[in-house]
N, C-alpha and C positions, 0 to 999 in steps of 0.2 A: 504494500500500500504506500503509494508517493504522497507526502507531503505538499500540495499546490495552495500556497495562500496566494497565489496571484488573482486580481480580479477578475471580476464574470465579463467576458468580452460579447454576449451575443444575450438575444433577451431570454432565453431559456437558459442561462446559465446563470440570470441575473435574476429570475424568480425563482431558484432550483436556493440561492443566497439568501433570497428574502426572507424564502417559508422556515430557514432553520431558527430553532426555537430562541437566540437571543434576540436575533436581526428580526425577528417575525412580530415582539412585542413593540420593537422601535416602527417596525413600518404602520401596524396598526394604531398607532399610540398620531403617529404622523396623518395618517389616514381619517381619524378623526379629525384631527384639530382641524386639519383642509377641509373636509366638509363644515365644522362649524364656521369658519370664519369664510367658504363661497355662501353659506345663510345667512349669513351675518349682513356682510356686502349688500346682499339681495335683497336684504331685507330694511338697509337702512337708505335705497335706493327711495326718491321721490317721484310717482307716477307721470307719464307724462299726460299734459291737460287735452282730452277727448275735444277735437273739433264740434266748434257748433252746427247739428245738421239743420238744423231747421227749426220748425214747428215743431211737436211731439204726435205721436202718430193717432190719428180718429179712431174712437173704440167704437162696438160697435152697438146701438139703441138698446137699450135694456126693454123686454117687453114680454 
């Protein structure tokens, strides 16, 4: 059995790195905080203001 600490050069060799169990707590630990702060972003984003169409649309006779 060879010793390779050299890095993953290709993406299967770089998720084969990811998934072992020290690196696997850092990616996940990463993996969240990236999704909380694209929500965060997202979420402190200010809507843009909806064109005026017109009128508002004729309903239709109650009867």
């Amino acid at each position: 059995m060879t010793n390779d600490n050299r890095p993953p050069r290709d993406l299967k060799g770089l998720l084969r790195w990811a998934i072992t169990p020290p690196q696997a707590w850092g990616v996940y630990l990463l993996a969240i905080i990236l999704v909380w702060l694209v929500s965060f972003y997202a979420g402190s984003l200010k809507p843009k203001k909806a064109p005026d169409g017109g009128p508002p649309a004729v309903t239709a006779p109650k009867g």
